[in-house]
N, C-alpha and C positions, 0 to 999 in steps of 0.2 A: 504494500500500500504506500501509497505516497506520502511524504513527512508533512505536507501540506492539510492536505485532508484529515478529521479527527477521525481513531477508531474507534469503536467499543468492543466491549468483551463479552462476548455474554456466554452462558453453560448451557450444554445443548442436554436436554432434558432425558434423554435416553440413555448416554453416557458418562457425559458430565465432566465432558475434556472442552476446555476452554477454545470459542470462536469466534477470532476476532473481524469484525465487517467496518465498511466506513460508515459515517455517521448519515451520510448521505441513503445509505440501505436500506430500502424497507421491505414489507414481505417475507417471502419465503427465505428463509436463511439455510443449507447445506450445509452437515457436520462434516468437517473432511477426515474425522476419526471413524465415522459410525455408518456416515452417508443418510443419517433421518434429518428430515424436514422439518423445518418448526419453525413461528414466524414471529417478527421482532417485535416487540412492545410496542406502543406507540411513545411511551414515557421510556425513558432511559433511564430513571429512577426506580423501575418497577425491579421487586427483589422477589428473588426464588427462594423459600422458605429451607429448603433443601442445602441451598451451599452457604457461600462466606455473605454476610449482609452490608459487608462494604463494597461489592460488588455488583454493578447492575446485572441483573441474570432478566432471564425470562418466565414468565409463569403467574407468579403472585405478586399481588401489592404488599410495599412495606409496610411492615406490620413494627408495635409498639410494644416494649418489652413485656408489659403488661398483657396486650393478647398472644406475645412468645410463650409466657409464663400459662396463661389461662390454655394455648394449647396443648404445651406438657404437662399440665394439670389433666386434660381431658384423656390424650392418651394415657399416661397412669390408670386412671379409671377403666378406660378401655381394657388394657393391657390386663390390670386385677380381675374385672367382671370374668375377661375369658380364660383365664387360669380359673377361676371358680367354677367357671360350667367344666371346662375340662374337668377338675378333681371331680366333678359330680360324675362327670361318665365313669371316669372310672374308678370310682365307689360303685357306681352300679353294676360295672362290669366285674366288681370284687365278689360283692353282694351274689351276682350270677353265678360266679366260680366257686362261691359258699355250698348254694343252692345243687346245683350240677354233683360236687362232689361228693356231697351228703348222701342226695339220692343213690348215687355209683354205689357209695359205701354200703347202704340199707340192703340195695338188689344185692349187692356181694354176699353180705349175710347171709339174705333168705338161700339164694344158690346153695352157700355151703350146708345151712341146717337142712334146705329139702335133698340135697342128694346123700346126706350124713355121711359126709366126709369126716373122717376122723380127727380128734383135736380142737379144741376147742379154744385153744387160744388166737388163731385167726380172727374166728369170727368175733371174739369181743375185742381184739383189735379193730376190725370194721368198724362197730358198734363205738367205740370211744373217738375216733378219727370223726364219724359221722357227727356225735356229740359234737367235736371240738370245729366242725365244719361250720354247725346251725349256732354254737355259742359267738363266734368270727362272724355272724350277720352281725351282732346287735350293735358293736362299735363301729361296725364300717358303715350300717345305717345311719347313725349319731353324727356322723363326719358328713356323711351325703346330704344330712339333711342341714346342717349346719353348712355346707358349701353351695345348695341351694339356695339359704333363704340369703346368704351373703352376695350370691347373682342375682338375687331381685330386689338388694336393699337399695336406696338412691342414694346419688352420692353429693342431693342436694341435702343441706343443713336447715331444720325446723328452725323458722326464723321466732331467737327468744320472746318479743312483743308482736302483738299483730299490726297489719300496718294501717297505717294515716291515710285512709280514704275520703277525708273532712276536703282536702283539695280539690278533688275531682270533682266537674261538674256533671251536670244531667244530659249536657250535651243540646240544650235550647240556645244557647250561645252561639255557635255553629248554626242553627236553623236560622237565628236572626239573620247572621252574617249570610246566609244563602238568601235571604228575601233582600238582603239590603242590593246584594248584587247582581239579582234579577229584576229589581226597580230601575 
């Protein structure tokens, strides 16, 4: 580019290897790393949440640290809700594996007492395994259910007072103002 002409830089959103164009460029802008299309802001000041914020990128409007913060605020929440469904699944898939093995155990038993296979310390192995299968529901249910209600809790805060609705009007205010400026 000519030393004349100003460039920008901006980050091409598929890769995120630096593309510099003259300031004259608008449109479609070519990543010569990646070869995707993406097309220039119209603001030069618009920043990609994504990279460095001293640098014009393309994508999003700059944002204020304050909605930086309320973003990774929000992801957090995100990020916690779906680890809590996740452990629900699998509690229940624990829960299942409780379930399954017990019964396994139970038929085992009955097999050996109906064909009276000799020894009897099998089958009240079965028999105790089975026990310790159905007792291993009750804590993994506890957790499930506790990691469920933790996915549907919100992650707004019961606000301490309730609020000041004394300001708000009835909205006849607004109707004046509509007859005044259809007169």
């Amino acid at each position: 580019m000519d030393e004349a002409s100003s460039a920008i830089t901006y980050t091409c959103p598929n890769c995120s290897a630096p593309v510099e164009i003259a300031d004259s460029d608008t449109g479609w802008i070519t990543c010569p790393a990646c070869g995707e299309q993406f097309t220039a802001p119209q603001d030069p000041t618009v920043l990609d949440y994504r990279g460095d914020p001293s640098a014009p990128l393309a994508g999003v409007y700059p944002r204020s640290n304050e909605d930086e913060l309320s973003a990774l605020h929000i992801r957090n929440v995100t990020v916690a809700r779906r680890a809590a469904i996740r452990s629900f699944s699998y509690m229940m898939v624990a829960i299942g594996a409780c379930v399954v093995t017990a019964g396994r155990l139970v038929e085992m038993t009955c097999l050996h007492v109906w064909h009276h296979a000799p020894g009897v310390i099998r089958p009240i192995g079965y028999v105790l395994g089975a026990i310790a299968a159905l007792i291993a529901i009750w804590p993994l249910w506890r957790r499930a259910a506790a990691f469920k209600e933790e996915s549907h809790r919100s992650a707004i805060v019961e606000p301490s007072a309730p609020p000041d609705l004394s300001t708000l009007s009835d909205g006849s205010q607004q109707v004046r103002n509509l007859e005044e400026i259809s007169e």
